[in-house]
C-alpha positions in Angstrom: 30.1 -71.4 5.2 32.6 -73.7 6.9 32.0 -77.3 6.3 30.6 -79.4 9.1 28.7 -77.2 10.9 24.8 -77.7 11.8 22.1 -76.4 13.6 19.5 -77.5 15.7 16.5 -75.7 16.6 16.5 -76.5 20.7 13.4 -75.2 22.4 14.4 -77.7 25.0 10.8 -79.8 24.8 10.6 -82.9 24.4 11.2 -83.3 20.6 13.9 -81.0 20.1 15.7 -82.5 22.8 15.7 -86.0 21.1 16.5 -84.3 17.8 19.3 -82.8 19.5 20.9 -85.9 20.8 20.4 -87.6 18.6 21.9 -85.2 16.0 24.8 -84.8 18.6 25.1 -89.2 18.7 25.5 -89.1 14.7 27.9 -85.9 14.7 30.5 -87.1 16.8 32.4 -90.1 14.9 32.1 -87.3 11.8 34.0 -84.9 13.1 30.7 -82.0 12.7 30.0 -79.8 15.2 26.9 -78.8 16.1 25.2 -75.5 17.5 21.6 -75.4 19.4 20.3 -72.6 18.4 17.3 -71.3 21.0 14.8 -68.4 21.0 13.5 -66.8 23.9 10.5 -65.3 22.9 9.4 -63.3 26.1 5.8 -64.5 26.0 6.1 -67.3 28.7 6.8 -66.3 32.7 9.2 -69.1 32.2 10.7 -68.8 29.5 14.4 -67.6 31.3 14.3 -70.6 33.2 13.6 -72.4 30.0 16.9 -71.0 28.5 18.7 -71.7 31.5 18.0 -75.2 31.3 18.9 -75.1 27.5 22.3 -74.2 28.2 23.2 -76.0 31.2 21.8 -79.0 28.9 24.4 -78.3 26.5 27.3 -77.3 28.7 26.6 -80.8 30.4 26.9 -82.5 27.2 30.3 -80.7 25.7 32.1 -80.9 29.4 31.1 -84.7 28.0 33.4 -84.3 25.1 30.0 -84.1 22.7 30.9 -81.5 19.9 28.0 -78.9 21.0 27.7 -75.5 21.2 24.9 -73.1 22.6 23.4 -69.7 21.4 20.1 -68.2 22.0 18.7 -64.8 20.8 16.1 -62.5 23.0 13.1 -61.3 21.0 12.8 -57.7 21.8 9.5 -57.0 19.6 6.3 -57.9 20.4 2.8 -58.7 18.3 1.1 -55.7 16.6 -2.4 -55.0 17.4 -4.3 -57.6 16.2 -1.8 -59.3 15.1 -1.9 -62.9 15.9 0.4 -64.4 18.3 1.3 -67.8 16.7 2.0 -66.3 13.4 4.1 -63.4 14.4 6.3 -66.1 16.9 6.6 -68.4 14.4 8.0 -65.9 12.0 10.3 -63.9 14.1 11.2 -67.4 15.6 12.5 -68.5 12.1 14.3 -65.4 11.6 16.4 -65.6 15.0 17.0 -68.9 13.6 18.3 -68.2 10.3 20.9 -64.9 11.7 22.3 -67.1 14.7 23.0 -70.1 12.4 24.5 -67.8 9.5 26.8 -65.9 12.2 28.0 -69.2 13.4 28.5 -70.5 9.8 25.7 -73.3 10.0 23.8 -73.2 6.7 21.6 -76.0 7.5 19.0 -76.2 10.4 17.5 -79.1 11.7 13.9 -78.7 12.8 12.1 -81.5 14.7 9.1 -81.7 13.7 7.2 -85.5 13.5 4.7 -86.9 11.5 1.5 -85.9 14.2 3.3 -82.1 13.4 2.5 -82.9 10.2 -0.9 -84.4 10.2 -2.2 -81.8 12.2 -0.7 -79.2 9.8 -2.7 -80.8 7.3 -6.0 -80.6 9.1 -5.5 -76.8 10.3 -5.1 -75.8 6.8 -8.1 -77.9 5.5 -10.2 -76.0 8.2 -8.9 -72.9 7.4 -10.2 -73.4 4.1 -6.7 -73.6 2.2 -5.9 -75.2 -1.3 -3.1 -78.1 -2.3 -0.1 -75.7 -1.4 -1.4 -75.4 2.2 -2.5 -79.1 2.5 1.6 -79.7 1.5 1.9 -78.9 4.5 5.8 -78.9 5.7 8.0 -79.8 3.0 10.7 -82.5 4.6 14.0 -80.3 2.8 13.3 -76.6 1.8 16.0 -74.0 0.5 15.0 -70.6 1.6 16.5 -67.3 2.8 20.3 -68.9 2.4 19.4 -71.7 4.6 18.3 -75.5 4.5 15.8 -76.1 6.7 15.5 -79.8 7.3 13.1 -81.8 9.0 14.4 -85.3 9.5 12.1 -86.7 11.0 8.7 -86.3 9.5 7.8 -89.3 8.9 8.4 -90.6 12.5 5.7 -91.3 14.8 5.1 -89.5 17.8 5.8 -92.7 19.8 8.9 -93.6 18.7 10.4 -89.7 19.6 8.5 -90.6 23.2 10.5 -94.3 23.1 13.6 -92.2 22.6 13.3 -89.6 25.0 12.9 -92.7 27.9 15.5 -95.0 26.7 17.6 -92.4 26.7 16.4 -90.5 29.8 16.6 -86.7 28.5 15.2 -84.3 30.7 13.1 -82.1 28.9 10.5 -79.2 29.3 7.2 -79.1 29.4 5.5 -76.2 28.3 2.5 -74.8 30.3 1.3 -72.7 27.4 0.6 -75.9 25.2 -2.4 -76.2 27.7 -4.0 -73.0 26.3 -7.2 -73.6 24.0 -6.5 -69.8 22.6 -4.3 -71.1 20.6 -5.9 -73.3 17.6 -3.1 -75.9 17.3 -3.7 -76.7 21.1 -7.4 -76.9 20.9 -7.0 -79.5 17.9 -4.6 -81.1 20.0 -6.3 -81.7 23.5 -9.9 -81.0 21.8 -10.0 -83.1 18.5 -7.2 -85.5 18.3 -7.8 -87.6 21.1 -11.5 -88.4 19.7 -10.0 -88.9 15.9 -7.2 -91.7 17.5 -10.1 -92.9 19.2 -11.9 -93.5 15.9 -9.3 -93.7 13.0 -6.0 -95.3 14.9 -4.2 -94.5 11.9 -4.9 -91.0 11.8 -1.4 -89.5 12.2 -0.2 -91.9 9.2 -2.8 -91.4 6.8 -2.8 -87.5 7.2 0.5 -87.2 6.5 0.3 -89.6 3.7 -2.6 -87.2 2.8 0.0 -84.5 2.8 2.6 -85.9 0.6 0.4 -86.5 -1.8 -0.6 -82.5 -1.7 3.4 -81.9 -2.2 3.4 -83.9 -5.4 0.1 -82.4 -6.6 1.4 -78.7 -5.8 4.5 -79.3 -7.7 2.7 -80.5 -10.6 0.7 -77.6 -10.5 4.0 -75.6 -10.3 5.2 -76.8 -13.7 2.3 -76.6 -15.3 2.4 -72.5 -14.5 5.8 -72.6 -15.5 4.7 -73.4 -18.3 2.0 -71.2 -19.6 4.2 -67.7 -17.9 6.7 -69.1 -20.6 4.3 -67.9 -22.9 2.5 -64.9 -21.6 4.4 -63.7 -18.7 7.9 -61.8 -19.2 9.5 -59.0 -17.5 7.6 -58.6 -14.6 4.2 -58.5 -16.9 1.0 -60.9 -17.6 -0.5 -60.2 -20.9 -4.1 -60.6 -20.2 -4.8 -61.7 -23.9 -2.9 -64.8 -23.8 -4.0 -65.4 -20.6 -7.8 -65.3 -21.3 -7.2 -68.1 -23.6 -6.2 -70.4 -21.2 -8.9 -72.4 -19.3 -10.2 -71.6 -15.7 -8.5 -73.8 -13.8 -5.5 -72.8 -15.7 -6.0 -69.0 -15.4 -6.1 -68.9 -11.5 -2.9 -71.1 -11.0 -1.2 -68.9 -13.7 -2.4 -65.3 -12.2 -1.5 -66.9 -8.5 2.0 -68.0 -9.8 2.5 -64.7 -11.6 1.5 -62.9 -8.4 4.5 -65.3 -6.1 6.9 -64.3 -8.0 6.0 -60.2 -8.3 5.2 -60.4 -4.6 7.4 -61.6 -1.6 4.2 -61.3 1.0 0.9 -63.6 1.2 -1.9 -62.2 -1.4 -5.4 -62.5 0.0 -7.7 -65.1 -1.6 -10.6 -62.4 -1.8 -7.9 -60.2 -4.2 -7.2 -63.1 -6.3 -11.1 -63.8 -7.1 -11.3 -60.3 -7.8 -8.7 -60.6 -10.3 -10.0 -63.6 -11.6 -13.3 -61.9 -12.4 -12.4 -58.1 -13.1 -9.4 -58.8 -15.6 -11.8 -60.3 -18.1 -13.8 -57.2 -17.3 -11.7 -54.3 -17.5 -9.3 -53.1 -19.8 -7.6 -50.0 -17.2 -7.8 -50.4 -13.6 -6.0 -50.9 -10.3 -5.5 -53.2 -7.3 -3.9 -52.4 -3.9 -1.2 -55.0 -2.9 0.1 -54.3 0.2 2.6 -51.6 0.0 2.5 -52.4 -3.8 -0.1 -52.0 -6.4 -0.9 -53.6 -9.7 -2.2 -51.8 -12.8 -4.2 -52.9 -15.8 -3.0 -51.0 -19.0 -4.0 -51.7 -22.5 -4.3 -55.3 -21.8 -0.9 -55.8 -19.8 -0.8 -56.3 -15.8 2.2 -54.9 -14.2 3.1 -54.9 -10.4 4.5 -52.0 -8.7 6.3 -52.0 -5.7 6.6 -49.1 -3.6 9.7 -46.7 -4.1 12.1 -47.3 -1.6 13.0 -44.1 0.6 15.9 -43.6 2.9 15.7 -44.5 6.3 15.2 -40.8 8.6 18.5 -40.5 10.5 19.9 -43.1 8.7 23.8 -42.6 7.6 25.0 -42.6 4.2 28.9 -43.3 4.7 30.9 -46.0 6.9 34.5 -47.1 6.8 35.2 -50.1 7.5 39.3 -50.8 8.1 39.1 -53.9 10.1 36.8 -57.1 11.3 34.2 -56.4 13.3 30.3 -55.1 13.8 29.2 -51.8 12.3 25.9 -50.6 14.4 23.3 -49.0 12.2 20.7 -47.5 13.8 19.3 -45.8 11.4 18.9 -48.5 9.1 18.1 -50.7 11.6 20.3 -53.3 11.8 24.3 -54.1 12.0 26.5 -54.5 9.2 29.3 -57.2 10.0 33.0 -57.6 8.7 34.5 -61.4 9.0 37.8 -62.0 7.8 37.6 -64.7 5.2 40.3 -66.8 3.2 38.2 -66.9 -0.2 35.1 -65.3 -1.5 35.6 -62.2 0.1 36.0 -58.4 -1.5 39.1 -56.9 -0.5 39.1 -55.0 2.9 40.9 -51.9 0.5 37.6 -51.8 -1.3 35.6 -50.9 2.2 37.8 -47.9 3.3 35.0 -45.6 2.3 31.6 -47.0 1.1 28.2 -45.0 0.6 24.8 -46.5 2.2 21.9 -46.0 0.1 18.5 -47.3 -0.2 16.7 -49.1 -3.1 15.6 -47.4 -6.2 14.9 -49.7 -8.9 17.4 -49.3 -11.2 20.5 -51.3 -9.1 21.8 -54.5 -11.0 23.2 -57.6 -9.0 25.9 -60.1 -10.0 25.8 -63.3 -8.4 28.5 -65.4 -9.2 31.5 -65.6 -11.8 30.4 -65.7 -15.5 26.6 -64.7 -14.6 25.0 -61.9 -15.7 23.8 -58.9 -13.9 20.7 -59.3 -13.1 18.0 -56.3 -11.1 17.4 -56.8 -7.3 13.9 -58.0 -8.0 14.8 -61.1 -10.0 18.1 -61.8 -7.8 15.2 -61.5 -4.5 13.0 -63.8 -6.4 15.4 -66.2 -7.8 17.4 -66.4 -4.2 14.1 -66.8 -2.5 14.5 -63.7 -0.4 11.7 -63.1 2.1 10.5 -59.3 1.7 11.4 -59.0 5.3 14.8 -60.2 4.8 15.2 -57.4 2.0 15.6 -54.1 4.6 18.9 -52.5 5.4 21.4 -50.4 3.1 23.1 -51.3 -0.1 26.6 -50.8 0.5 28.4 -48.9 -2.6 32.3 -49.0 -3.0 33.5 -46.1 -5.6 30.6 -46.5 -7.4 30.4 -50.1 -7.9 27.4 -52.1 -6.0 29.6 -54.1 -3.6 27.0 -55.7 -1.1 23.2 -56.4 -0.8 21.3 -58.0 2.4 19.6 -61.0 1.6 21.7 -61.5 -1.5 25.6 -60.9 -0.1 28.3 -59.8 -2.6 28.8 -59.0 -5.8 31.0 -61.3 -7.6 32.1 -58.2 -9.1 34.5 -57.3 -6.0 35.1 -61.3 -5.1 38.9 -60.9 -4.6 41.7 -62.9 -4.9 42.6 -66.1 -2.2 46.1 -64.5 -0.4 45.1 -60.9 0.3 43.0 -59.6 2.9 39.4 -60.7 2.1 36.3 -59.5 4.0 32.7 -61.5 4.0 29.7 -58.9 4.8 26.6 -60.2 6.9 23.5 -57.9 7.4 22.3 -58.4 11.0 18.8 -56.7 11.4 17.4 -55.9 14.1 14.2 -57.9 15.9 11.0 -56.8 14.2 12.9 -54.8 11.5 14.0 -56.1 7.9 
């Protein structure tokens, strides 16, 4: 990544249009540049003139000397069937995200969410029923899928971003869609809150005190599973023995530990209480997870993921001789070739590479003086989202050269002063 260089998510509302200046105010005398990053999700009639008004913003601001720049991305999927609508935006939203600010060498991304955002996170996931991780709510600094996302201003109250936005007079958009009770965030903004400041003025700060407090609890709760896996949890396995002996409590935040780090998707609480029960039950059985399964055998819980099959129509060859974007249809995505001074493989190793798909067996080195380690662990340890693990693994000779989600092997990491070639795995919206 080049050094100073950050995003900004810019939905052009009012809070990421003070985030945005403000992040532009303090980037200037620093000499960092800084790139809104937008999503047009294609839900809202508006939402083109909403990008329009986005990237005027920004063009206004850099003709002002500011050091901006703007990118948006279109979604092109839609929800599945039943599918809800705020889950599946919110995820494809942070993946947009995450691919514009890698292609424009941004590894951080500034999100600007307040402290009501995260009061009323808090309360959502008590009513949903949730335990200590979901009353965390959103952690203020979090490391995942090769970004930082970073949410500076957390702890400010939703009056001072509204102070801001006046003093400085930013023109902003309202969304009509935050109007819609369909959508459970806006009832408990329009339905609930209004009564709650009405009776608790300090609602906004207590919650979020509330939520804090969750964070420290959930990573206590972390260590302490750290712990006992030390001791009955190794390669990819829970012996149920050792497990037994610990107590309740300690059993279920064990088995839901053990179950994060086999398992990149959500596991139901319903399969969890089974587990709790039925594994002090049973010495043979099985559990459908997803696409994966676990299986009970002589004592000893393994997790099974499903064999990985090559894409239909997807090709198993590329050459690459120069810079630039490699469509792959069939694989669902683009593979893309920047020129890079250091940390690249040489651009002789890419002449003729072989595309394959997963089997299980592939080990991933990565960095200098580390050991190889298999896909799964490298996933888990990098914090790779399973939807983040799709497209081919590129093959050079023989030798594993690069793996989406994870990047190259410090195997072919070539020498500074020849021609050196970075590889980014673009997929396309709603694949990965």
């Amino acid at each position: 990544m080049k050094p100073g260089r950050v995003a900004v998510a810019y939905s052009g509302g009012r809070d990421s249009t003070a985030l945005l200046h403000a992040t532009i105010a303090a980037a200037l005398p620093q000499g960092v540049r800084v790139v809104a990053v937008h999503v047009h999700h294609g839900l809202n009639p508006h939402a083109d003139a909403w990008l329009a008004h986005c990237e005027a913003q920004c063009l206004r601001w850099a003709r002002g000397g500011r050091p901006i720049e703007f990118v948006a991305h279109r979604l092109t999927n839609r929800p599945g069937k039943g599918e809800s609508v705020e889950a599946w935006a919110r995820q494809s939203r942070y993946r947009a995200l995450r691919d514009m600010a890698l292609v424009h060498d941004a590894s951080m991304v500034l999100l600007a969410h307040h402290q009501r955002d995260q009061a009323e996170t808090l309360l959502l996931q008590a009513l949903r029923g949730a335990g200590v991780a979901g009353l965390a709510g959103m952690p203020r600094s979090v490391l995942r899928d090769g970004i930082t996302w970073q949410r500076p201003w957390l702890d400010k109250p939703h009056a001072e971003i509204d102070a801001y936005v006046r003093r400085h007079r930013l023109k902003h958009i309202e969304d009509d869609s935050n109007a819609d009770v369909r959508f459970a965030r806006n009832r408990l903004r329009l339905q609930v809150w209004p009564a709650l400041l009405n009776a608790f003025e300090s609602v906004d700060d207590s919650l979020a005190r509330s939520a804090t407090w969750a964070q420290q609890a959930d990573a206590l709760l972390e260590e302490i599973a750290a712990l006992d896996l030390a001791g009955i949890a190794a390669d990819g396995t829970l012996q149920i023995v050792a497990w037994q002996s610990l107590s309740a409590p300690r059993r279920s935040n064990a088995l839901r530990a053990w179950l994060r780090q086999q398992h990149a998707g959500a596991v139901s609480a319903s399969l969890v209480t089974r587990l709790l029960d039925e594994l002090l039950l049973q010495r043979s059985a099985r559990w459908s997870l997803g696409d994966a399964e676990l299986q009970l055998h002589r004592g000893v819980l393994r997790y099974r993921a499903a064999t990985s099959a090559l894409p239909s129509k997807a090709q198993s060859h590329l050459s690459i001789l120069r810079a630039g974007s490699y469509a792959l249809p069939g694989w669902g995505g683009t593979l893309r070739a920047l020129r890079v001074r250091e940390g690249g493989v040489p651009l002789a190793w890419l002449a003729r590479l072989d595309l394959r798909a997963r089997t299980g067996g592939e080990q991933f080195q990565a960095g200098f003086g580390r050991p190889p380690r298999s896909l799964k662990k490298q996933f888990q340890d990098a914090g790779v989202s399973k939807w983040d693990r799709g497209g081919p693994i590129v093959y050079s000779g023989g030798q594993l050269v690069f793996v989406p989600g994870l990047g190259l092997d410090a195997r072919v990491i070539g020498l500074a002063g020849q021609p050196l070639i970075a590889l980014h795995w673009l997929p396309l919206a709603g694949n990965g």
